[in-house]
LUMZAMI-667247 format. One record per residue (C-alpha): residue number from 1; residue in one letter; x, y, z. Coordinates in steps of 0.25 Angstrom, whole numbers. Layout:
<pts>
+-----+----+-------+-------+-------+
!   i ! aa !  east ! north !    up !
+-----+----+-------+-------+-------+
! NUM !  A !     X !     Y !     Z !
...
+-----+----+-------+-------+-------+
</pts>
This chain:
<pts>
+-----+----+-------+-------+-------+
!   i ! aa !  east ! north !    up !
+-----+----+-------+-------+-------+
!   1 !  X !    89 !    33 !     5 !
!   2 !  X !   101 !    28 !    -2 !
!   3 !  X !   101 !    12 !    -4 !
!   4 !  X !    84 !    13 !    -8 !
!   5 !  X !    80 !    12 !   -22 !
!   6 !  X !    72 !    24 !   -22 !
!   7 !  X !    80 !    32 !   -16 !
!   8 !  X !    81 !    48 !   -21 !
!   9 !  X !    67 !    46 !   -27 !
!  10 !  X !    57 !    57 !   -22 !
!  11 !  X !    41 !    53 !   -21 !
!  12 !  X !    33 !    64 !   -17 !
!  13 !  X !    18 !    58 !   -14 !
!  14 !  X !     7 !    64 !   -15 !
!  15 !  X !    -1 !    51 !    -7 !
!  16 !  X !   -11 !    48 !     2 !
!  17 !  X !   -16 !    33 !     8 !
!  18 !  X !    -9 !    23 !     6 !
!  19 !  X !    -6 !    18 !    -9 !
!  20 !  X !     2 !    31 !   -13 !
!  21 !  X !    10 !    32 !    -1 !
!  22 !  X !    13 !    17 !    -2 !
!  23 !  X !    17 !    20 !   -15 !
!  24 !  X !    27 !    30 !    -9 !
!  25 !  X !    31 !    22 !     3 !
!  26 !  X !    36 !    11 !    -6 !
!  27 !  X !    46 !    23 !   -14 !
!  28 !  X !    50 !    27 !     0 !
!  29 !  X !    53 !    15 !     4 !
!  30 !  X !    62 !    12 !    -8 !
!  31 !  X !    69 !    24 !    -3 !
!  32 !  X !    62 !    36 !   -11 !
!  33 !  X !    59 !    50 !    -5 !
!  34 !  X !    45 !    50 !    -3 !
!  35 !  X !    39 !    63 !    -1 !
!  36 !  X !    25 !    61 !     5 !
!  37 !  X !    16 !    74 !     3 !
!  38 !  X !     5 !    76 !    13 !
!  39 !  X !    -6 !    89 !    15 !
!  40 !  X !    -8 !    93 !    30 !
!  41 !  X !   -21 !    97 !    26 !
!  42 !  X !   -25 !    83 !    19 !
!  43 !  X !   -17 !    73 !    25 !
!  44 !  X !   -12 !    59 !    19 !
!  45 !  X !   -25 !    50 !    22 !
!  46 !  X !   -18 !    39 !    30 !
!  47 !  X !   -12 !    51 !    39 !
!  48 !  X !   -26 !    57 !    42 !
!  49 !  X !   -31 !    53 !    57 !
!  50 !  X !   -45 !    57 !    56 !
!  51 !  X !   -50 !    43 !    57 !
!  52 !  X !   -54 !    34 !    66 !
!  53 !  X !   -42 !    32 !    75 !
!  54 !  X !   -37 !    17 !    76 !
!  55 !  X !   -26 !    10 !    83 !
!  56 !  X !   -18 !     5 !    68 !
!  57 !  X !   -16 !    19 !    62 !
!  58 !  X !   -10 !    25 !    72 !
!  59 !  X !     3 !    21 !    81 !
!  60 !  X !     1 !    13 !    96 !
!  61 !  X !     2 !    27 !   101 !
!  62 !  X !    -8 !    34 !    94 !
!  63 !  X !   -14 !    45 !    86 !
!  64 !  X !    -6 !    55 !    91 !
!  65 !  X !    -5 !    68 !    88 !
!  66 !  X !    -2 !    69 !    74 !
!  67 !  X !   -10 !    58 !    70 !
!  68 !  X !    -8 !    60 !    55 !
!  69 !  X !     7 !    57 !    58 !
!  70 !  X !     4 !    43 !    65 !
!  71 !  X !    -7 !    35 !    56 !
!  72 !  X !    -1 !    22 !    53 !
!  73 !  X !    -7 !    23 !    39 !
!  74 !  X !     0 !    35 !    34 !
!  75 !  X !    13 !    28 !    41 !
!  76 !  X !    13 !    16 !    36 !
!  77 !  X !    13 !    22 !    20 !
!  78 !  X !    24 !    33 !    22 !
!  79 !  X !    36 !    28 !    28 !
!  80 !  X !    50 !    33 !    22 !
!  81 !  X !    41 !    46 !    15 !
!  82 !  X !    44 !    62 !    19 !
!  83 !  X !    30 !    71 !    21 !
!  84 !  X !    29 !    83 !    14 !
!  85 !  X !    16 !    90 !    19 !
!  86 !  X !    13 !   102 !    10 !
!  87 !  X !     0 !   110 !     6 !
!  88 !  X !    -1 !   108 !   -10 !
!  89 !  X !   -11 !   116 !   -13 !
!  90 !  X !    -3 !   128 !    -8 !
!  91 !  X !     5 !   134 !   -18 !
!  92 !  X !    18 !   132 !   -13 !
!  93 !  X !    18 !   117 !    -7 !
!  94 !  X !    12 !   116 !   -21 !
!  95 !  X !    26 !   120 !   -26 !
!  96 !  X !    34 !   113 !   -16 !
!  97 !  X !    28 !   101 !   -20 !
!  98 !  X !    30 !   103 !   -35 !
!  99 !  X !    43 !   106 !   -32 !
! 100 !  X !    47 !    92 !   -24 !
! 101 !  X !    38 !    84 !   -35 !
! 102 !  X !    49 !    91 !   -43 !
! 103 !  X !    60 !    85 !   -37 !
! 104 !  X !    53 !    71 !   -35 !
! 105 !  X !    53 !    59 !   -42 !
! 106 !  X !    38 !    53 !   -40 !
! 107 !  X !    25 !    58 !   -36 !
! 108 !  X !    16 !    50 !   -30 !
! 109 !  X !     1 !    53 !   -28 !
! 110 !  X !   -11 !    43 !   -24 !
! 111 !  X !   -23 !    53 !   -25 !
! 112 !  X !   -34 !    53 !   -34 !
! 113 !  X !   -31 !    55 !   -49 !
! 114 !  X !   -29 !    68 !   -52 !
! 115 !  X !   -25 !    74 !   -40 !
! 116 !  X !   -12 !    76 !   -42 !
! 117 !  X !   -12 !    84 !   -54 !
! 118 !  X !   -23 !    93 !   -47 !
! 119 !  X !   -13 !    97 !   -36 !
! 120 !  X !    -3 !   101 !   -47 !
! 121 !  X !     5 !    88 !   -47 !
! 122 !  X !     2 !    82 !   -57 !
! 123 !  X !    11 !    72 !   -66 !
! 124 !  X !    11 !    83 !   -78 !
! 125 !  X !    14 !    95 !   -69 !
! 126 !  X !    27 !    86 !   -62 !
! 127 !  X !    34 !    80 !   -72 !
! 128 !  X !    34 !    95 !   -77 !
! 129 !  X !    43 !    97 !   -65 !
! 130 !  X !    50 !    85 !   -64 !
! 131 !  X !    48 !    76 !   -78 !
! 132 !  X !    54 !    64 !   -70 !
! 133 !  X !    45 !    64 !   -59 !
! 134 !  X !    33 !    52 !   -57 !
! 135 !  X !    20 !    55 !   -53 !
! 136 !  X !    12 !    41 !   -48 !
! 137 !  X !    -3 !    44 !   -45 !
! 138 !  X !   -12 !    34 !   -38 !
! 139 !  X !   -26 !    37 !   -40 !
! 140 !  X !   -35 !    26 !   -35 !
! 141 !  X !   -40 !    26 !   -52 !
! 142 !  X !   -27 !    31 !   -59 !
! 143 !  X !   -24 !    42 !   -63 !
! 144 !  X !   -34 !    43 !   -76 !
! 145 !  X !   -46 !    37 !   -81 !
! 146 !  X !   -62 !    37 !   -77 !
! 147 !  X !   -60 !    34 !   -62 !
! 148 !  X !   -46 !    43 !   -60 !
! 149 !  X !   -52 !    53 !   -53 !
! 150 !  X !   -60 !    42 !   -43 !
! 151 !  X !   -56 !    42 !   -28 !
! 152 !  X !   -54 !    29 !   -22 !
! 153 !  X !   -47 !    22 !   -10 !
! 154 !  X !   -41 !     8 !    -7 !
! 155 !  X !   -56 !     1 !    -3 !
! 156 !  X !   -64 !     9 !   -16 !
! 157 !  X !   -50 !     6 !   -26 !
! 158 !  X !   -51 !   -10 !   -23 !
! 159 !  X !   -65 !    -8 !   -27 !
! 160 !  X !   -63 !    -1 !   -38 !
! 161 !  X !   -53 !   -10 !   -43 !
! 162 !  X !   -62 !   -23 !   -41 !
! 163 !  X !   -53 !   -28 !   -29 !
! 164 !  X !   -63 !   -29 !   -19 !
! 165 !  X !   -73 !   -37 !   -27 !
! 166 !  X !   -63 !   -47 !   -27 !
! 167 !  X !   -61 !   -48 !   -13 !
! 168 !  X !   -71 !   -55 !    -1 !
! 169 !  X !   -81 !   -65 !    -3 !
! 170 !  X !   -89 !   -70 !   -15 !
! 171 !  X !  -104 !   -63 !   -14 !
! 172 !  X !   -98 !   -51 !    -5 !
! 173 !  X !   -95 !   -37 !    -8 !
! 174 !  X !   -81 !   -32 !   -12 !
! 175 !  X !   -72 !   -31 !    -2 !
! 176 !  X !   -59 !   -23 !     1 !
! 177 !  X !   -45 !   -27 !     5 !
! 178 !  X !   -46 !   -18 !    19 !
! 179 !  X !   -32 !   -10 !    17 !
! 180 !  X !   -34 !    -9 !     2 !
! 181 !  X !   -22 !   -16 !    -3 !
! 182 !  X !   -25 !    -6 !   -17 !
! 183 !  X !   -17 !     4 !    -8 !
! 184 !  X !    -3 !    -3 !    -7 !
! 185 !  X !    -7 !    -9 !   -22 !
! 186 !  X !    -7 !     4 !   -27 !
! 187 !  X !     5 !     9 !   -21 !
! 188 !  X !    13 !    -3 !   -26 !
! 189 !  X !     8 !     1 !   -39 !
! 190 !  X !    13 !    15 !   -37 !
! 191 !  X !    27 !    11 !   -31 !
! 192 !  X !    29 !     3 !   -43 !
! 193 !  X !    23 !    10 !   -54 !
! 194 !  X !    32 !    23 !   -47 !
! 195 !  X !    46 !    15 !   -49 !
! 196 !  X !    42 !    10 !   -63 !
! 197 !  X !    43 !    25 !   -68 !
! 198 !  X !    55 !    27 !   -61 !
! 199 !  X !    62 !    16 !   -67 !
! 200 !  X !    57 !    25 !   -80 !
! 201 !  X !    62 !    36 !   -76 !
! 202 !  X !    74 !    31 !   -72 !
! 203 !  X !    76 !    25 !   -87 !
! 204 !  X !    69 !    38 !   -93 !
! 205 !  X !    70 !    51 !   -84 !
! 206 !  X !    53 !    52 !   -86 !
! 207 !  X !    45 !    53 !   -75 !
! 208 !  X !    31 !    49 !   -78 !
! 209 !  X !    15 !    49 !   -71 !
! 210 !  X !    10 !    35 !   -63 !
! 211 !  X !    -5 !    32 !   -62 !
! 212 !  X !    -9 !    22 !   -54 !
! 213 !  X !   -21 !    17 !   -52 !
! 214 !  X !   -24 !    10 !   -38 !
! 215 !  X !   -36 !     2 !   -43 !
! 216 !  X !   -28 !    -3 !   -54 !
! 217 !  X !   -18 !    -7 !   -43 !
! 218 !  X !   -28 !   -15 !   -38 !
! 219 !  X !   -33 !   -20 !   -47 !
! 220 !  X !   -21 !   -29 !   -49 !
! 221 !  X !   -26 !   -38 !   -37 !
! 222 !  X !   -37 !   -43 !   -45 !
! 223 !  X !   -31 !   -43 !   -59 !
! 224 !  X !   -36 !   -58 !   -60 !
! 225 !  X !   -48 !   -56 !   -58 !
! 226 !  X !   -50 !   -43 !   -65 !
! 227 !  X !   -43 !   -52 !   -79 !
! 228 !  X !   -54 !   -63 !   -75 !
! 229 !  X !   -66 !   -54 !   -76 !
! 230 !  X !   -61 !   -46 !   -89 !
! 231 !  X !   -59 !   -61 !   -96 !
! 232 !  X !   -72 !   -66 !   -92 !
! 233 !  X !   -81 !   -55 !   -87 !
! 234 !  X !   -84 !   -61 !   -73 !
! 235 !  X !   -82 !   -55 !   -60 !
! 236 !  X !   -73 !   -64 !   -50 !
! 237 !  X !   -80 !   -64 !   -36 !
! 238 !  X !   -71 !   -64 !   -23 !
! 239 !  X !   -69 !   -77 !   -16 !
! 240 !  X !   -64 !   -71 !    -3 !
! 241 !  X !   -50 !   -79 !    -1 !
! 242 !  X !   -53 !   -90 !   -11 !
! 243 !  X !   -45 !   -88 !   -25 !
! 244 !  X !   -47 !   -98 !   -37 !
! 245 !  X !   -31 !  -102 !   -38 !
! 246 !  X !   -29 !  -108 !   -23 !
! 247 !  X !   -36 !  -117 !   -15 !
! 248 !  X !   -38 !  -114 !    -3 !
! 249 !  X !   -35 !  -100 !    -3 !
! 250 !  X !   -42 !   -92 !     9 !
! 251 !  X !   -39 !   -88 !    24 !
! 252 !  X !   -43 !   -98 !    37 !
! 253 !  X !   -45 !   -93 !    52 !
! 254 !  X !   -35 !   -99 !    59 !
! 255 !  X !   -33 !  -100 !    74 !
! 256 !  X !   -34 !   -87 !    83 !
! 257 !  X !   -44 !   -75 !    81 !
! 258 !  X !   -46 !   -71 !    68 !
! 259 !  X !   -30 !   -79 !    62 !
! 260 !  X !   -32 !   -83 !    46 !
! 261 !  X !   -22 !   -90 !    39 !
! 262 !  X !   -23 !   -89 !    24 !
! 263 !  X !   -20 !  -101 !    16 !
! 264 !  X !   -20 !  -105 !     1 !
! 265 !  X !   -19 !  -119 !    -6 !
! 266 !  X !   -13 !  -113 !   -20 !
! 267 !  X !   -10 !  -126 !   -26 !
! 268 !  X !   -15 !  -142 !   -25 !
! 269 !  X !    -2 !  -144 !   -18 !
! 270 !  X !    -4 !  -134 !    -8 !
! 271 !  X !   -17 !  -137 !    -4 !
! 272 !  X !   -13 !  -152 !    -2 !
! 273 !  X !    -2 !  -145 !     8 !
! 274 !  X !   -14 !  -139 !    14 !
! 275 !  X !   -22 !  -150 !    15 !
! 276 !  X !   -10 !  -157 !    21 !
! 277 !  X !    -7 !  -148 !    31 !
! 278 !  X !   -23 !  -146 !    36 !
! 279 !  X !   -26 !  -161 !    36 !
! 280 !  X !   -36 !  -162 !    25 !
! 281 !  X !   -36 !  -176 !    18 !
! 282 !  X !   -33 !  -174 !     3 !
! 283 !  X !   -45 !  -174 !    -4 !
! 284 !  X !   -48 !  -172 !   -20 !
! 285 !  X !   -60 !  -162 !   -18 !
! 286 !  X !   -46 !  -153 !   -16 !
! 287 !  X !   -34 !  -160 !   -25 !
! 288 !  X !   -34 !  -145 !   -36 !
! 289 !  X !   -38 !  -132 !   -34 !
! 290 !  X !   -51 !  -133 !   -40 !
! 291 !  X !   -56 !  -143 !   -31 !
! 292 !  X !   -53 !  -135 !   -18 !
! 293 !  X !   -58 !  -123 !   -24 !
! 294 !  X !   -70 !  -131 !   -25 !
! 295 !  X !   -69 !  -134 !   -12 !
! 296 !  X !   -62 !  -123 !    -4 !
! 297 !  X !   -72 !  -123 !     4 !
! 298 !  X !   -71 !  -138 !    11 !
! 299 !  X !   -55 !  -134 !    11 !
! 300 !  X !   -57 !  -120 !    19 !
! 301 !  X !   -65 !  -127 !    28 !
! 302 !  X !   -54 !  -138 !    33 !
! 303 !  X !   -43 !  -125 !    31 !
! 304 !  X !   -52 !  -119 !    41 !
! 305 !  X !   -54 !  -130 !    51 !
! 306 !  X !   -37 !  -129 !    52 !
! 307 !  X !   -33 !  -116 !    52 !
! 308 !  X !   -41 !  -112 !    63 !
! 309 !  X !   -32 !  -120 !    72 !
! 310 !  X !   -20 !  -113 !    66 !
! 311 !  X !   -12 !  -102 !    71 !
! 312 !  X !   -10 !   -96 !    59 !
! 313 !  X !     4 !   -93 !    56 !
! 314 !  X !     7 !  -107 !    61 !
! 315 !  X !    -2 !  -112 !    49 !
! 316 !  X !     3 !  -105 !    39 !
! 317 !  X !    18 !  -106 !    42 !
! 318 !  X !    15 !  -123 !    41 !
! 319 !  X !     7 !  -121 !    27 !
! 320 !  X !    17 !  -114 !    20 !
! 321 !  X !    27 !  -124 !    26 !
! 322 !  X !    19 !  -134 !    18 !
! 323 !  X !    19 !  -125 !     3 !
! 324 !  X !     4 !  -119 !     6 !
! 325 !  X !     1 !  -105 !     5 !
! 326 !  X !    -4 !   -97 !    19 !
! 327 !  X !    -2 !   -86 !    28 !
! 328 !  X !    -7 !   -81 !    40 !
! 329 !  X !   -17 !   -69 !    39 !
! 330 !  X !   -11 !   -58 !    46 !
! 331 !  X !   -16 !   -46 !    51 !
! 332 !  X !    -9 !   -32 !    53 !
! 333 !  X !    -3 !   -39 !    67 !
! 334 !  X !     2 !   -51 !    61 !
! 335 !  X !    10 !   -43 !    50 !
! 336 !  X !    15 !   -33 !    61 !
! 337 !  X !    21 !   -46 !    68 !
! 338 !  X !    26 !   -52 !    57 !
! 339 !  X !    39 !   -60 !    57 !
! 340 !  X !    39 !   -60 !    43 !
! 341 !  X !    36 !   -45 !    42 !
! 342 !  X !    47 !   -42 !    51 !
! 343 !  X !    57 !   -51 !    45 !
! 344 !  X !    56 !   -44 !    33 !
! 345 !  X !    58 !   -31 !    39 !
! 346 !  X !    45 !   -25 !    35 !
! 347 !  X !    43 !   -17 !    47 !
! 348 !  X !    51 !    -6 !    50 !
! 349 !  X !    52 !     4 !    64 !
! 350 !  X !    53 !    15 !    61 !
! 351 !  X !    52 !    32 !    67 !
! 352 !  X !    40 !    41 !    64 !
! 353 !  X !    43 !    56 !    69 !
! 354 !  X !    29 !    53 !    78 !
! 355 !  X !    26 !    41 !    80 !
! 356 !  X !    39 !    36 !    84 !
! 357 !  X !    45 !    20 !    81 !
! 358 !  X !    33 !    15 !    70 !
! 359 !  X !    35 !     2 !    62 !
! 360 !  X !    34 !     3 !    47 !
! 361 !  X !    28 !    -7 !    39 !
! 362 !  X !    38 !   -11 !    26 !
! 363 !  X !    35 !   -14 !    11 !
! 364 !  X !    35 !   -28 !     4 !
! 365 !  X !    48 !   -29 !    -6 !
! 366 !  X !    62 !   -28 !    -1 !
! 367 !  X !    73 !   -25 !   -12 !
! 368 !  X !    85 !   -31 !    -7 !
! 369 !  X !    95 !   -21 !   -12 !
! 370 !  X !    87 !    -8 !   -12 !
! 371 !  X !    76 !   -12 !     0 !
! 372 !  X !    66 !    -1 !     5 !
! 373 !  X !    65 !     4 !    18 !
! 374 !  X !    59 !    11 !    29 !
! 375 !  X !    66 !    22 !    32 !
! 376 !  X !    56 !    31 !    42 !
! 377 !  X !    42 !    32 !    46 !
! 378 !  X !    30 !    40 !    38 !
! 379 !  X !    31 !    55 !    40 !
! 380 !  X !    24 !    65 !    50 !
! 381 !  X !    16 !    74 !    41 !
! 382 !  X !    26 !    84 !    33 !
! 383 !  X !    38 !    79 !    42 !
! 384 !  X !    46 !    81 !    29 !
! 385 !  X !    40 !    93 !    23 !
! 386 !  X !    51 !   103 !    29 !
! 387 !  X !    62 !    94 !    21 !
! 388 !  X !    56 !    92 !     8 !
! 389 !  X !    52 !   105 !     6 !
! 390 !  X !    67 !   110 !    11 !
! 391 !  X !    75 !    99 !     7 !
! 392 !  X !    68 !    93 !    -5 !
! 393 !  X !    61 !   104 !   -12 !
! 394 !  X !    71 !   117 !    -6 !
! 395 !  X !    60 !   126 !    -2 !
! 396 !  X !    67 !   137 !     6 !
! 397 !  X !    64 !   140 !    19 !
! 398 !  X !    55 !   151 !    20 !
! 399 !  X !    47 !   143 !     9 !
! 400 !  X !    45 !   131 !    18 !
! 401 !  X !    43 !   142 !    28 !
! 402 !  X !    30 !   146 !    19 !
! 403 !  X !    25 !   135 !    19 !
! 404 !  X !    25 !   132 !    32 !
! 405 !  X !    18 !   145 !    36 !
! 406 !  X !     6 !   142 !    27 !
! 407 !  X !     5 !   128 !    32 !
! 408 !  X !    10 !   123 !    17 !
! 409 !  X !    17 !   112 !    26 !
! 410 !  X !    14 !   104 !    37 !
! 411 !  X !    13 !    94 !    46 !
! 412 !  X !     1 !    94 !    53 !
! 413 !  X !   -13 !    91 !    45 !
! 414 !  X !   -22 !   103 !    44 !
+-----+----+-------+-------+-------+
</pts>
């Protein structure tokens, strides 16, 4: 749409999951075309329903019966994007597609290293066609080197990168993030990486190939500690929620079933606010940093004995009144019945061709001239192959018709 800062800019994605059609979501967002390519004979993973059924991937009503149009996952990651659903191993939905890549701006792939290039889509082969064009992969390894050709998902990437050795508890075994933040990691990376080259070719007219690898990415959470052990040789343990700069720094039940609140003393200032506000007497075993890490311990207990008779909220509102940093840990149904969220406008109602009314979550940054938007829900399967293939790429009727008879297209899995 006119008014968004990528508007005119075609993406066609090649993507599964989450990280590369987050990647694309964020253009889409910002007002590019995003073209989303899917196979009826192996569908987007996120849009696949052969697992075990439960109540959050699916609307209050159900399954349905299109399933693969209705999981919460694939929806969440493909708002504002068209669905082109095309056989690409048969000849001619080979050619349709090299024909829109043509005519595109950015290809955008997340599967493994080398894929791309065996399906005939390789960087080489498309700027051949289109010497403008980007082409962005986002193998879990990158694109070259001794692991590029390794298969990975968010839980084995975090692994990979040293990640989950830095998360749990001193003397217990690596632990994951539960939703793999690597995913969005990787698609910031992507979204960025994607408009640094156009801001290239927009100086230069050359296109040029993006490689991306996700454990890198996240690698970028533990750059400390990765410089610490390159310096000295040592391997830094986890400390659960303890850190070496702030004290105390962790999370406290607090009143109700299962309510934390999350608090952190990041100065000696700060933690005399604390102490203040929870009524422990000043004591010199706690006057620097050093001290109350010494102690943490003797602090978390009296932090323990007071937040349990908090509401949670209620406590954290009044520290941060008083310069101390704290929050309420929320869960999925604190942050869908967030003022704060709201406020902001980071939900959005929205129509889905089969769900119907569907509320679609936002993204973080809002550009106060040029602010993304969403504009509608995530596609039905192929519900924009008939207007890409007339109305971007002109095949004729009777081609389109071809297709269609030899089940090229679709929008039912097979």
């Amino acid at each position: 749409p006119a008014g968004l800062p990528l508007a005119g800019l075609r993406v066609v994605e090649l993507t599964t999951a989450w990280a590369g059609p987050m990647a694309g979501r964020i253009l889409a967002w910002l007002g590019a075309e995003v073209i989303h390519v899917e196979s009826a004979t192996r569908l987007d993973s996120w849009r696949q329903h052969n697992q075990v059924f439960s109540r959050y991937r699916f609307p209050p009503d159900g399954a349905g019966d299109r399933p693969w149009d209705r999981t919460a996952l694939f929806n969440s990651q493909n708002a504002n994007k068209l669905s082109l659903a095309l056989e690409l191993k048969d000849k001619a939905g080979h050619a349709a597609m090299l024909k829109l890549m043509a005519q595109s701006d950015v290809v955008l792939c997340n599967f493994t290293a080398g894929t791309l290039a065996r399906m005939g889509f390789g960087y080489d082969k498309l700027r051949e066609l289109n010497p403008a064009i980007i082409v962005t992969e986002m193998p879990a390894f990158g694109s070259f080197g001794p692991m590029a050709n390794g298969t990975a998902i968010g839980p084995s990437m975090e692994m990979a990168a040293g990640m989950a050795g830095m998360i749990g508890y001193r003397g217990g075994p690596p632990t994951t993030t539960g939703p793999t933040y690597l995913d969005p990691m990787g698609a910031l990376n992507g979204a960025a990486a994607i408009l640094t080259a156009l801001l290239h070719r927009q100086a230069t007219g050359e296109g040029q190939h993006i490689d991306i690898s996700q454990v890198e990415a996240a690698m970028q959470f533990i750059g400390p500690q990765i410089l610490h052990a390159l310096a000295t040789g040592e391997n830094p343990a986890p400390s659960g929620n303890r850190v070496a700069w702030a004290a105390p720094h962790d999370a406290f039940q607090a009143a109700g079933d299962d309510q934390w609140i999350a608090i952190a003393a990041t100065s000696d200032a700060a933690w005399a606010a604390l102490a203040e506000v929870i009524g422990m007497k000043p004591d010199p075993r706690f006057a620097d940093l050093a001290g109350r890490r010494a102690h943490e311990d003797i602090i978390a207990v009296a932090l323990a004995n007071w937040a349990r008779t908090q509401d949670k909220h209620a406590a954290a509102a009044l520290l941060q009144q008083h310069g101390i940093a704290a929050a309420a840990v929320h869960d999925p149904r604190d942050g869908a019945t967030s003022a704060y969220l709201r406020h902001r406008g980071y939900f959005t109602p929205l129509v889905h061709s089969d769900i119907g009314p569907v509320i679609q979550e936002g993204l973080p940054f809002h550009l106060s001239l040029t602010p993304g938007y969403d504009r509608f829900a995530a596609p039905v399967l192929g519900e924009h192959t008939r207007h890409v293939l007339a109305d971007i790429i002109k095949l004729s009727p009777d081609e389109i018709a071809d297709l269609d008879a030899r089940d090229i297209t679709s929008v039912v899995p097979k």
